[in-house]
PDB file of N, CA, C, O and CB in Angstrom:
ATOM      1  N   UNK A   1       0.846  -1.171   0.000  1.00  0.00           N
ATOM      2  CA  UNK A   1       0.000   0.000   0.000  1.00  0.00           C
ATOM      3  C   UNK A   1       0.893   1.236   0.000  1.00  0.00           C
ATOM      4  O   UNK A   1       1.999   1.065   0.512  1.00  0.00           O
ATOM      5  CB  UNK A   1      -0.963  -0.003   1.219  1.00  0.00           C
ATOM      6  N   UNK A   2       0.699   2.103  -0.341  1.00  0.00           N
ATOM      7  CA  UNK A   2       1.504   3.448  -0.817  1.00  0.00           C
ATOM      8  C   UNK A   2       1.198   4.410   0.478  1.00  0.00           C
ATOM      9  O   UNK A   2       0.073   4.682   0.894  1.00  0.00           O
ATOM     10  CB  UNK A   2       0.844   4.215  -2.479  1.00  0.00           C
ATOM     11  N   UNK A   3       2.189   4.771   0.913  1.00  0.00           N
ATOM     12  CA  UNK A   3       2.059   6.186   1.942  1.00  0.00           C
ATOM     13  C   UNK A   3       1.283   6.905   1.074  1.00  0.00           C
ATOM     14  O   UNK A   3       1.262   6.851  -0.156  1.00  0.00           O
ATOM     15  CB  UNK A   3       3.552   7.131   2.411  1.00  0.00           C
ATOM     16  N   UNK A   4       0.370   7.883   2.157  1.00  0.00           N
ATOM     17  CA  UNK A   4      -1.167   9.073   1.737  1.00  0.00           C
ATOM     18  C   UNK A   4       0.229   9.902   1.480  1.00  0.00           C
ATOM     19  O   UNK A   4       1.295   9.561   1.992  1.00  0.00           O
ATOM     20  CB  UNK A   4      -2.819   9.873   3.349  1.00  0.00           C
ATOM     21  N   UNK A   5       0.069  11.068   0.593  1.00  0.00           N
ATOM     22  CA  UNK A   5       0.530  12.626   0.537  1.00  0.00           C
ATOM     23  C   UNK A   5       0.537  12.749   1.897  1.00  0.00           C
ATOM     24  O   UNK A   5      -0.573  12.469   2.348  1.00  0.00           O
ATOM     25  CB  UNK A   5      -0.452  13.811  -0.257  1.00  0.00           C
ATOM     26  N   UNK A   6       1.398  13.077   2.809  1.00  0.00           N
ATOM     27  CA  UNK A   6       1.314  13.768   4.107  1.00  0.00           C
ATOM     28  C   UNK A   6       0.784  14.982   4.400  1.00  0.00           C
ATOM     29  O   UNK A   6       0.336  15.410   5.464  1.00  0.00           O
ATOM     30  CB  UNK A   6       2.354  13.892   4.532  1.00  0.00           C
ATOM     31  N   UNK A   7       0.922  15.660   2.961  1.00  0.00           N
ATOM     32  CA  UNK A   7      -0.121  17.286   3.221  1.00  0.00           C
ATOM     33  C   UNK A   7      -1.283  16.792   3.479  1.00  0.00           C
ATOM     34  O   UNK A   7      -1.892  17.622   4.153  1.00  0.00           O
ATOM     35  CB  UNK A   7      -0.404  18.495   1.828  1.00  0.00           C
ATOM     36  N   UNK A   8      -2.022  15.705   3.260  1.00  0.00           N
ATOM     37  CA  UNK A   8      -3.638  15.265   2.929  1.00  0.00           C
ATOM     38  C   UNK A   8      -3.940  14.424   4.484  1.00  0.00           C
ATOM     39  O   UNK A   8      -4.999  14.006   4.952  1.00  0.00           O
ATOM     40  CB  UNK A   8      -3.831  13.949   1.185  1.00  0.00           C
ATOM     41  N   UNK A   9      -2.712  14.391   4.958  1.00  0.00           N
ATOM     42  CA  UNK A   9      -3.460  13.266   6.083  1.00  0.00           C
ATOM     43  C   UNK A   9      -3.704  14.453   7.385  1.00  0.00           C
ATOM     44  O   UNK A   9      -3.025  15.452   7.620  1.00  0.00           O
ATOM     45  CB  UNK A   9      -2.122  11.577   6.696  1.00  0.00           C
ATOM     46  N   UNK A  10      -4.956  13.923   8.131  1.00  0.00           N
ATOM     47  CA  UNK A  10      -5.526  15.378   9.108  1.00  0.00           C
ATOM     48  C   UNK A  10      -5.993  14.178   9.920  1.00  0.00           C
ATOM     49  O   UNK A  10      -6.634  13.169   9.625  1.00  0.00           O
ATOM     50  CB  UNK A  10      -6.967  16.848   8.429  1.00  0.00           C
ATOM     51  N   UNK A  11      -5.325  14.742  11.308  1.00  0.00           N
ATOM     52  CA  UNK A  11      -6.211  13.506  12.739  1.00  0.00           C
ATOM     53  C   UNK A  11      -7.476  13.905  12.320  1.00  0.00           C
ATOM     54  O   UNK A  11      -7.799  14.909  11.684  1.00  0.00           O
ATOM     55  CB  UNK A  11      -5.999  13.858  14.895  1.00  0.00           C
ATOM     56  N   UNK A  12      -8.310  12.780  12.858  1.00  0.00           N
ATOM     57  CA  UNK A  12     -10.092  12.467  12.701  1.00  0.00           C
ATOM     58  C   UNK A  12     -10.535  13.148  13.917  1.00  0.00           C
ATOM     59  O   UNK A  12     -11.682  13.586  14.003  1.00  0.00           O
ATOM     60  CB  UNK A  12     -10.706  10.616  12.743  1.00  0.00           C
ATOM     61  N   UNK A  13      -9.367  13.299  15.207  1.00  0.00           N
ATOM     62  CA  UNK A  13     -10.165  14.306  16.341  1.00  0.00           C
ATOM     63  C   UNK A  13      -9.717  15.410  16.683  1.00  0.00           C
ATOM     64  O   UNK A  13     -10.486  16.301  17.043  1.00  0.00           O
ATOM     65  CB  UNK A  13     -10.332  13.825  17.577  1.00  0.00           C
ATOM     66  N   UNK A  14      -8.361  15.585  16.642  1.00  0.00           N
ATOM     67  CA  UNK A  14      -8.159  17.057  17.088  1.00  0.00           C
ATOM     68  C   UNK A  14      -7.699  18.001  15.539  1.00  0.00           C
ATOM     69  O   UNK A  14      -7.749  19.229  15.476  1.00  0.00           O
ATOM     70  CB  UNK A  14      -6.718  17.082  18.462  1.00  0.00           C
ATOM     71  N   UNK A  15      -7.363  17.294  14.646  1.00  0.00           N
ATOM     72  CA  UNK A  15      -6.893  18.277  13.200  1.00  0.00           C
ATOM     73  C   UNK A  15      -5.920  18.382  12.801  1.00  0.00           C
ATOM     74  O   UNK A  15      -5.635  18.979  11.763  1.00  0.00           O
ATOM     75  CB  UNK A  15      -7.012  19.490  13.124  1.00  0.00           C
ATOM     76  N   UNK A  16      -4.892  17.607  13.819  1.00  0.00           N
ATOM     77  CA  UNK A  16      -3.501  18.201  13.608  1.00  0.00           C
ATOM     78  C   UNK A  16      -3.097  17.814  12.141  1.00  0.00           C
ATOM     79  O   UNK A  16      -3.937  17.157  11.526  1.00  0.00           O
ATOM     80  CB  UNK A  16      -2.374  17.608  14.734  1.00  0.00           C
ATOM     81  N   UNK A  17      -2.230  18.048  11.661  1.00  0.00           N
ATOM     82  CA  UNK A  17      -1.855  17.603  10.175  1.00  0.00           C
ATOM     83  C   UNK A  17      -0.521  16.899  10.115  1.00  0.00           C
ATOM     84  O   UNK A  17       0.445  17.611  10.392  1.00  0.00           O
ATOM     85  CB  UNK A  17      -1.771  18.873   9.170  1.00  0.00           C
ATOM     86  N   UNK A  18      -0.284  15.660   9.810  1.00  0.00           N
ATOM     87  CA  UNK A  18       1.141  15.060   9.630  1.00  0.00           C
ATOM     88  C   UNK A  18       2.107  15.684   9.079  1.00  0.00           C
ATOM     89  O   UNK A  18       3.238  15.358   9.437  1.00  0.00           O
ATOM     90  CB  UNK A  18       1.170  14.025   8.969  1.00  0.00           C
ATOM     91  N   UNK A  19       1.950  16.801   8.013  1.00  0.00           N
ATOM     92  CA  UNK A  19       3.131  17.268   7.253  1.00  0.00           C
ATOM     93  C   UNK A  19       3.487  17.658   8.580  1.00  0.00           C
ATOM     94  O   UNK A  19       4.711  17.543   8.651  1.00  0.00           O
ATOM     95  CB  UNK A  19       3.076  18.394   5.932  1.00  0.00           C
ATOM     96  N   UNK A  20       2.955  18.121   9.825  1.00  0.00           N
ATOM     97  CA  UNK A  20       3.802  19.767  10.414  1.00  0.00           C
ATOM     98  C   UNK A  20       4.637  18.418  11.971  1.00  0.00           C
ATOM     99  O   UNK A  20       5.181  18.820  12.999  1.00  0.00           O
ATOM    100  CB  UNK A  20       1.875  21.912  11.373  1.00  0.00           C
ATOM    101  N   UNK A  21       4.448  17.020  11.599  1.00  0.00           N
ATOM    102  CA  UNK A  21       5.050  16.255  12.723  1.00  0.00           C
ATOM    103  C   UNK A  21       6.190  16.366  12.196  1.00  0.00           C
ATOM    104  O   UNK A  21       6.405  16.498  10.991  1.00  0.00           O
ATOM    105  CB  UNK A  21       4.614  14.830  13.098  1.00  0.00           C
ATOM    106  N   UNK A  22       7.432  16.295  13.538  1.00  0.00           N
ATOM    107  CA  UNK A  22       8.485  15.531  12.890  1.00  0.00           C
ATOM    108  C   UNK A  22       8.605  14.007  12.615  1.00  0.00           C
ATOM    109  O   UNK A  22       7.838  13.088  12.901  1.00  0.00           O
ATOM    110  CB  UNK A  22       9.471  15.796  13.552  1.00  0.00           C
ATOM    111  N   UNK A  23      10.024  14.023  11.854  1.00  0.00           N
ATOM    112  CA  UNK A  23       9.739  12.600  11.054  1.00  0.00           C
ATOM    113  C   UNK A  23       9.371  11.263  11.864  1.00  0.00           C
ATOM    114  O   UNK A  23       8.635  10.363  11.461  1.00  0.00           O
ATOM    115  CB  UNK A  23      11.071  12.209  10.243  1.00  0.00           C
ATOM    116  N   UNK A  24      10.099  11.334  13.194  1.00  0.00           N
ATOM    117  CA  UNK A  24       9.569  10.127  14.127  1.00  0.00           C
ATOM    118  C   UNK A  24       8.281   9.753  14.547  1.00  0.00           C
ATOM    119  O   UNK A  24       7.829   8.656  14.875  1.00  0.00           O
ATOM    120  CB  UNK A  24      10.056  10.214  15.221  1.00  0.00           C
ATOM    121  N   UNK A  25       7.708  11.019  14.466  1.00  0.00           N
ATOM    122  CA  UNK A  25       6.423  11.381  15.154  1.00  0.00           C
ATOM    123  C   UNK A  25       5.243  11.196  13.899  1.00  0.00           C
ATOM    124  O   UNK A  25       4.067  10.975  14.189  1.00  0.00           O
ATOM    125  CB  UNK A  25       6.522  13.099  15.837  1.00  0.00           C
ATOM    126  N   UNK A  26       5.703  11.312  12.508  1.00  0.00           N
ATOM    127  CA  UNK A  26       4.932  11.130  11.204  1.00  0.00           C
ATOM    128  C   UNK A  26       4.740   9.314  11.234  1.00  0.00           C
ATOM    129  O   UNK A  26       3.792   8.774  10.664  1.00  0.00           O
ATOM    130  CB  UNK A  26       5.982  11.848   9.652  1.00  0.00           C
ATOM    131  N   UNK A  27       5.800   8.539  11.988  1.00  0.00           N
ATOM    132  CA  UNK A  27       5.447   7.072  11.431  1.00  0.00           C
ATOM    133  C   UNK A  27       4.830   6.797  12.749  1.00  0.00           C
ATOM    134  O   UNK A  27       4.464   5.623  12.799  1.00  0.00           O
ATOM    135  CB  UNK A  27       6.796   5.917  10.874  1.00  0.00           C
ATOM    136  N   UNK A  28       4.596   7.423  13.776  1.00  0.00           N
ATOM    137  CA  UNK A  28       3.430   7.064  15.069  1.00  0.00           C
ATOM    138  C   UNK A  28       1.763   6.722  14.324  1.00  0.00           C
ATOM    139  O   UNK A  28       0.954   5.812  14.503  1.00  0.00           O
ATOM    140  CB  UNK A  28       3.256   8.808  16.322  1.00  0.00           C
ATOM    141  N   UNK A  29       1.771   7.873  13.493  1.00  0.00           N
ATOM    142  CA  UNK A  29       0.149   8.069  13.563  1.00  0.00           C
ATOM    143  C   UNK A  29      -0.362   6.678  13.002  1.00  0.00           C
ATOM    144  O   UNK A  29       0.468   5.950  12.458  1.00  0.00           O
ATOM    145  CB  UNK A  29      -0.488   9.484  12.532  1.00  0.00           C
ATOM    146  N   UNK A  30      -1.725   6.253  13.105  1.00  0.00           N
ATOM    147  CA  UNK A  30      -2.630   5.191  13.607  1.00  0.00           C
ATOM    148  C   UNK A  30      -4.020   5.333  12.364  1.00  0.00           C
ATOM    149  O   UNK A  30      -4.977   6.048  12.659  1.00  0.00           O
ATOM    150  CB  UNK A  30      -3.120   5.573  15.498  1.00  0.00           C
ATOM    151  N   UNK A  31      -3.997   4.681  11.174  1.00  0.00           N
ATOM    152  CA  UNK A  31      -4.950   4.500  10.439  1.00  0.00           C
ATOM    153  C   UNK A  31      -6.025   3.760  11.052  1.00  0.00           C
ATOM    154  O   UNK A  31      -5.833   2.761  11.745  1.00  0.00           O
ATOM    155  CB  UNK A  31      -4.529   3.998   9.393  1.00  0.00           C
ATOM    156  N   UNK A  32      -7.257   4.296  10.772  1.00  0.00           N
ATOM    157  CA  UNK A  32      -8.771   3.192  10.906  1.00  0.00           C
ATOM    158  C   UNK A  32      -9.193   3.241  10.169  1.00  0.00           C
ATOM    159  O   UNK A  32      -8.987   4.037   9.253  1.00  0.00           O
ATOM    160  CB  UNK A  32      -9.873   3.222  11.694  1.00  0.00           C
ATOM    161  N   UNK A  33     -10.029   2.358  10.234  1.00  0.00           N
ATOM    162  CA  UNK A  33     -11.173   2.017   9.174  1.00  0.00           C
ATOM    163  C   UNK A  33     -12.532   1.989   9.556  1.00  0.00           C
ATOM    164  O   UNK A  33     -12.833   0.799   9.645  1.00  0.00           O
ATOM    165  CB  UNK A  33     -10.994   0.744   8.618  1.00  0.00           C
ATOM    166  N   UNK A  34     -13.379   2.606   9.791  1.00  0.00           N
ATOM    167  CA  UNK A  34     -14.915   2.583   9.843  1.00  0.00           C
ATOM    168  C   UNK A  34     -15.551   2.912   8.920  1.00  0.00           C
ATOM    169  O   UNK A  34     -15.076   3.136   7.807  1.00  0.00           O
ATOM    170  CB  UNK A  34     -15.446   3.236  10.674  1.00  0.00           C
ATOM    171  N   UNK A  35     -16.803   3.004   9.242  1.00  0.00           N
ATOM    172  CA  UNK A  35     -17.651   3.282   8.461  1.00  0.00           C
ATOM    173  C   UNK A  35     -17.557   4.667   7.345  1.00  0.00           C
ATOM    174  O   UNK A  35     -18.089   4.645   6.235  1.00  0.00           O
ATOM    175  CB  UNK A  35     -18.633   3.284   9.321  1.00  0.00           C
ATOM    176  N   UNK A  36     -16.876   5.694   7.819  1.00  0.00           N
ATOM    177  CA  UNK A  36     -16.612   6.976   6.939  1.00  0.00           C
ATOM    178  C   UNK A  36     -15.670   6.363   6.010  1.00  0.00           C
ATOM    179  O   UNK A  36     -15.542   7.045   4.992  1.00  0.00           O
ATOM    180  CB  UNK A  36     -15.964   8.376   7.740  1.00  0.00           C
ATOM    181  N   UNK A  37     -14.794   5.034   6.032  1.00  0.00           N
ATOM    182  CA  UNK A  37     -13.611   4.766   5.396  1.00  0.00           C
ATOM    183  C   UNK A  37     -12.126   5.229   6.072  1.00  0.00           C
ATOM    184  O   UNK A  37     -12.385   4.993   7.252  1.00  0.00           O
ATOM    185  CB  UNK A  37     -13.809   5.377   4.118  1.00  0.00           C
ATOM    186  N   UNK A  38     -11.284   5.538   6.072  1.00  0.00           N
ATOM    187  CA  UNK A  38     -10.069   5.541   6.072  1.00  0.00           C
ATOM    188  C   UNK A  38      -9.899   6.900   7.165  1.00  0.00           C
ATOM    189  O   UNK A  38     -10.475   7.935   6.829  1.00  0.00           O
ATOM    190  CB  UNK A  38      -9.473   5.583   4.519  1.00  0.00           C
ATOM    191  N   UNK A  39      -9.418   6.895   7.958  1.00  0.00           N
ATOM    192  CA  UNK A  39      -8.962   8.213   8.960  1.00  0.00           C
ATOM    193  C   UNK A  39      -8.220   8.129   9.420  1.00  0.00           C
ATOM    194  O   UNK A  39      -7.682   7.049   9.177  1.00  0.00           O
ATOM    195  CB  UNK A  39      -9.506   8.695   9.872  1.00  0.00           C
ATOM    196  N   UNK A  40      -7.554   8.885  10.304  1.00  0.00           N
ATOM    197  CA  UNK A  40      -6.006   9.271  10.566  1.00  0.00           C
ATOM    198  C   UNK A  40      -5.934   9.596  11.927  1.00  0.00           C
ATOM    199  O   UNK A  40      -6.647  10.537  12.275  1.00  0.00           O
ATOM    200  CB  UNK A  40      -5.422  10.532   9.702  1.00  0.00           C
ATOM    201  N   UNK A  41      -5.326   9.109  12.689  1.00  0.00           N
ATOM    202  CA  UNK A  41      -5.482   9.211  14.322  1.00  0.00           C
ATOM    203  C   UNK A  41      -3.603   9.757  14.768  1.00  0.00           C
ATOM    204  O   UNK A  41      -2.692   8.933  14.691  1.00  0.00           O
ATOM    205  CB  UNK A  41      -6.095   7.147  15.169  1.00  0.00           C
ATOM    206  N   UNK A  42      -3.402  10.959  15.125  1.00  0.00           N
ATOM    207  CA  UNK A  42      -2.037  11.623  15.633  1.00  0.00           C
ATOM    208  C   UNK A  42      -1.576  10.379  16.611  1.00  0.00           C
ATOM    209  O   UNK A  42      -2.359   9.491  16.947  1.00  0.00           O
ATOM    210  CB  UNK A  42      -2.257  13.315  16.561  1.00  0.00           C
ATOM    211  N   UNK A  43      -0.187  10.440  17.024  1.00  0.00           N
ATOM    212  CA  UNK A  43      -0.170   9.704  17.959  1.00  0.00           C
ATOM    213  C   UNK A  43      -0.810   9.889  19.484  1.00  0.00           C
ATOM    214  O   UNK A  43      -0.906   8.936  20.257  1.00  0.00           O
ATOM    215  CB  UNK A  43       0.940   9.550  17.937  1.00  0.00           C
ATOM    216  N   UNK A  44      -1.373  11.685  19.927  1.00  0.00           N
ATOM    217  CA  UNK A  44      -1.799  11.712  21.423  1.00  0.00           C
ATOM    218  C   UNK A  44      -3.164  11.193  21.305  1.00  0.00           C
ATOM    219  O   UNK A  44      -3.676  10.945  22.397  1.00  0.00           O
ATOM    220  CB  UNK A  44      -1.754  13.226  22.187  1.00  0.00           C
ATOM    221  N   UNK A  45      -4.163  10.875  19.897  1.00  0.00           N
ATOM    222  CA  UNK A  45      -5.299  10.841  19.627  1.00  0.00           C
ATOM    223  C   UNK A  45      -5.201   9.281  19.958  1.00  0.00           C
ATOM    224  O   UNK A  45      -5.950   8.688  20.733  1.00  0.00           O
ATOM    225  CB  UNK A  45      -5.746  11.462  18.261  1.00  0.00           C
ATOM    226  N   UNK A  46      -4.420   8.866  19.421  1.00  0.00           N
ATOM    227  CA  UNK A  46      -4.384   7.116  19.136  1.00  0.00           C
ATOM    228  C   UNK A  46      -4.084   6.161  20.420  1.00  0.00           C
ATOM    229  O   UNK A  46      -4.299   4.952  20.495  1.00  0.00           O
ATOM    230  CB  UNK A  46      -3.057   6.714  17.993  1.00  0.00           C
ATOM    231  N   UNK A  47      -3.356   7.296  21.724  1.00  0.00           N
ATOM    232  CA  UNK A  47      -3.091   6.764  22.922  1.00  0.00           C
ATOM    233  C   UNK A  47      -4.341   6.518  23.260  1.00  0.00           C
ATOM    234  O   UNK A  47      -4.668   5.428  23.728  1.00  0.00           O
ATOM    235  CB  UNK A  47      -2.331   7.518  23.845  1.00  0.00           C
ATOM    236  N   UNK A  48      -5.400   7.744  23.015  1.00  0.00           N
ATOM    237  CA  UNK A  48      -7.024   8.415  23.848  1.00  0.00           C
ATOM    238  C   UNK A  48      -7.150   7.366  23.248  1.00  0.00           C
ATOM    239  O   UNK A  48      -7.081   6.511  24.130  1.00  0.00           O
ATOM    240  CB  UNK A  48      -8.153   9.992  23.603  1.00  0.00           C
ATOM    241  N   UNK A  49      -7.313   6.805  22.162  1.00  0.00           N
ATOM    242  CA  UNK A  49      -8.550   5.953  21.440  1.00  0.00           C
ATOM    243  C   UNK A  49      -8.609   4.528  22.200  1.00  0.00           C
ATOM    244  O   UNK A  49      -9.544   3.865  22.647  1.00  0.00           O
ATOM    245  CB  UNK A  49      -8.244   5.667  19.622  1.00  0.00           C
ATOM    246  N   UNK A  50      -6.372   4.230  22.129  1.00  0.00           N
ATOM    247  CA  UNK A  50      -6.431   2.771  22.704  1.00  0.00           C
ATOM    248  C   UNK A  50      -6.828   2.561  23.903  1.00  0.00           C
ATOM    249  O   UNK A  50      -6.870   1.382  24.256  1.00  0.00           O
ATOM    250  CB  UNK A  50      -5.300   2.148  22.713  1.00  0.00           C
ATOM    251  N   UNK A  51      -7.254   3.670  24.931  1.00  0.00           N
ATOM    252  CA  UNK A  51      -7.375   3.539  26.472  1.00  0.00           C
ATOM    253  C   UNK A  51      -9.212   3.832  26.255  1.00  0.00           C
ATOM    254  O   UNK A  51     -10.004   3.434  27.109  1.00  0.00           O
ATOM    255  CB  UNK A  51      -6.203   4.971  27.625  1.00  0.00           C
ATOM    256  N   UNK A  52      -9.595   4.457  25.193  1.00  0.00           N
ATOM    257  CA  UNK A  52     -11.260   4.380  24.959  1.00  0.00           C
ATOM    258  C   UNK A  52     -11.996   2.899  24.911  1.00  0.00           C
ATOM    259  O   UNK A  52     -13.002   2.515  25.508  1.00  0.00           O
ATOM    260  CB  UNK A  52     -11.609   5.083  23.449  1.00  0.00           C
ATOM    261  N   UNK A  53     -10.981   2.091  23.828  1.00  0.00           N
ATOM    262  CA  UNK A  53     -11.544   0.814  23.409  1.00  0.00           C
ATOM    263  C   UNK A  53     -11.136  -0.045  25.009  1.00  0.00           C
ATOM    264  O   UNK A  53     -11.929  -0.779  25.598  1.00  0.00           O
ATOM    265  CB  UNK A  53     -10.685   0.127  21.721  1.00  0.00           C
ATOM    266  N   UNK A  54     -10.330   0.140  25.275  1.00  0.00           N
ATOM    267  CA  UNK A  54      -9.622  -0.728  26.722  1.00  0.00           C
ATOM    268  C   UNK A  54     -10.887  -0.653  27.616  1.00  0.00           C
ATOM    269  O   UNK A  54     -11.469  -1.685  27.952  1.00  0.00           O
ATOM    270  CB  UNK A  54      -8.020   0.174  27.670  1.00  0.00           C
ATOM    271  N   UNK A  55     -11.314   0.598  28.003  1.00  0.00           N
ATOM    272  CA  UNK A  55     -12.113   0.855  28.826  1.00  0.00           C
ATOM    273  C   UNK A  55     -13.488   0.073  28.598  1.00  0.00           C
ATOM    274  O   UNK A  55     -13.855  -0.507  29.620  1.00  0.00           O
ATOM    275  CB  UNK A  55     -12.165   2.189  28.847  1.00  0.00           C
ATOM    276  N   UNK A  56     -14.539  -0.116  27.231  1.00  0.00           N
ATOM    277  CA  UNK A  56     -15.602  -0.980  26.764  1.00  0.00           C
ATOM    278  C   UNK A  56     -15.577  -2.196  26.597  1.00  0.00           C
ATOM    279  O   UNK A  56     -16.553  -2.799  26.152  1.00  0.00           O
ATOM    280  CB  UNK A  56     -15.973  -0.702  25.823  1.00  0.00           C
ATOM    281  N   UNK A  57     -13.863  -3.087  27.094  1.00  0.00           N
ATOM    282  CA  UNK A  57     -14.302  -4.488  27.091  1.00  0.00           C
ATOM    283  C   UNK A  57     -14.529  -4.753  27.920  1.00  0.00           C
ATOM    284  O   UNK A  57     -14.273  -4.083  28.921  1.00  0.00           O
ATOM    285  CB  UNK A  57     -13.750  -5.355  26.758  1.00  0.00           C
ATOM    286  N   UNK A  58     -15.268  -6.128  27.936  1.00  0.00           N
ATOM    287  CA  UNK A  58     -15.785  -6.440  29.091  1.00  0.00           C
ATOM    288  C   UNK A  58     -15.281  -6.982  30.133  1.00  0.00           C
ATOM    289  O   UNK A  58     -14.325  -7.518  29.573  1.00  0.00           O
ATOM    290  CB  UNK A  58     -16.526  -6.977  28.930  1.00  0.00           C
ATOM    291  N   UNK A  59     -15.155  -7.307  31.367  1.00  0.00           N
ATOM    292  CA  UNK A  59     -14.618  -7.632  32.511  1.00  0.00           C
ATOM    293  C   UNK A  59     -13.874  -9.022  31.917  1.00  0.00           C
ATOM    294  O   UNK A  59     -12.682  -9.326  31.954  1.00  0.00           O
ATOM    295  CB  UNK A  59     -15.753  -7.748  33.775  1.00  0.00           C
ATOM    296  N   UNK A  60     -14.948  -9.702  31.394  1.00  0.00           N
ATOM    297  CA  UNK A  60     -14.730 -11.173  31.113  1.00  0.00           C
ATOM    298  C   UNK A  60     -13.038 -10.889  29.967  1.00  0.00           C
ATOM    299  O   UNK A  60     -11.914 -10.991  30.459  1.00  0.00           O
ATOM    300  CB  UNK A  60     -16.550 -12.032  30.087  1.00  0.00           C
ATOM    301  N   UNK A  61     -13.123 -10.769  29.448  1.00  0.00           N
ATOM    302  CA  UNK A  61     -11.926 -10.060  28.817  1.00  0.00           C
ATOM    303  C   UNK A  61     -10.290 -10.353  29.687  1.00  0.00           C
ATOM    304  O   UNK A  61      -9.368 -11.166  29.628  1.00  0.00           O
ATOM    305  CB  UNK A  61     -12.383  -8.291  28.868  1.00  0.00           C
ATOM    306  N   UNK A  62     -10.565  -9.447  30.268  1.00  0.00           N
ATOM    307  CA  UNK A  62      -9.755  -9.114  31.401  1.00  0.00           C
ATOM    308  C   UNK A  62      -9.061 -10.291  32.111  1.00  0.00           C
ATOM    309  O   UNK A  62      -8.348 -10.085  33.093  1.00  0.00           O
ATOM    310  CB  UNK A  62     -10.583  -8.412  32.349  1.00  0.00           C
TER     311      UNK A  62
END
């Protein structure tokens, strides 16, 4: 699969834009896939998200 244009990629929650990361910080960010298709999660967005999903499994899980 081909790297997005980095001007084009924008986090899905706060906006930030990958061109303006530095380069370490450009291979953090976190693709999904839902229902809108394809979005772009920064790396402080993608910490929030993995501790969002952590939080809705269920005990049994655990």
């Amino acid at each position: 699969m081909d790297d997005p244009d980095p001007v084009a990629v924008h986090c899905a929650r706060c906006g930030r834009s990958r061109a303006e990361a530095a380069p370490a910080d450009a291979l953090a960010w976190a693709m999904t896939h839902d229902e809108r298709g394809r979005t772009w999660l920064c790396p402080a967005c993608a910490r929030t998200h993995a501790r969002d999903i952590e939080g809705k499994l269920p005990d049994e899980y655990w």
